[in-house]
C-alpha positions, -999 to 999 in steps of 0.1 A, spaced: 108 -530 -188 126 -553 -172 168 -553 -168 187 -584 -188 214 -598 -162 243 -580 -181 219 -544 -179 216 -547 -141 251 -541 -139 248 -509 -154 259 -475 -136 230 -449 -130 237 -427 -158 240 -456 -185 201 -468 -172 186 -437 -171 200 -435 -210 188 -469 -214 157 -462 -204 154 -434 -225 161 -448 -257 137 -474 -247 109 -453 -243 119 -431 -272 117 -462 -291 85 -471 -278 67 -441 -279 83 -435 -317 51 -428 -340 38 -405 -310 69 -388 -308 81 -381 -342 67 -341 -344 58 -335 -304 76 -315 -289 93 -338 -257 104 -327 -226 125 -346 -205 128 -340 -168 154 -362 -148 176 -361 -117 207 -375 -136 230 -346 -146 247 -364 -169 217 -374 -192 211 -336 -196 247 -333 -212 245 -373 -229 245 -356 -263 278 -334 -257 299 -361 -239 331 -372 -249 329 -411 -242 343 -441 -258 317 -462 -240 303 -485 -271 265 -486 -252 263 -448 -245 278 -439 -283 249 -458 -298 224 -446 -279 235 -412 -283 229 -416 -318 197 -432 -313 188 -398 -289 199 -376 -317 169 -381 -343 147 -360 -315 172 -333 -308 153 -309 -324 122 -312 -305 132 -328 -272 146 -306 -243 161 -325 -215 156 -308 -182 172 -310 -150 150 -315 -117 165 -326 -84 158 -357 -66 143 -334 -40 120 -315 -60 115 -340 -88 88 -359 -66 62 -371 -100 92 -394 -109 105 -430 -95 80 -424 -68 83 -461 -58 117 -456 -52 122 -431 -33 
């Protein structure tokens, strides 16, 4: 996927959610009754669904998150040890 010019502007946390609404979105049909794990290096997508924010971008895709809160676990993995992920990046 690639950014719009106004998305590349974003902070880490709000792409990371991005992202993950996109591929939620994506992957939908496959998705719907699977159980989903999440791993990720951003603390703050872990805790996306209890946050406090006034943030239009991050309210709506909470909600769009929400539909797979009963089957998706978001886990925590540090940068260090979270080597299968944004390997070109890092």
């Amino acid at each position: 996927m690639k950014l719009k010019d106004s998305e590349a502007m974003y902070g880490e946390t709000q792409t990371e959610c991005l992202f993950l609404v996109w591929a939620l979105d994506k992957l939908h049909y496959y998705l719907e009754f699977a159980v989903i794990e999440v791993y990720t290096d951003c603390t703050a997508l872990k805790t996306l669904l209890n946050m406090k924010t006034t943030n239009r971008n991050m309210l709506r895709w909470q909600i769009a998150i929400q539909q797979y809160t009963g089957n998706m676990t978001i886990i925590y993995k540090g940068g260090k040890i979270h080597t299968n992920a944004d390997g070109l990046s890092r």
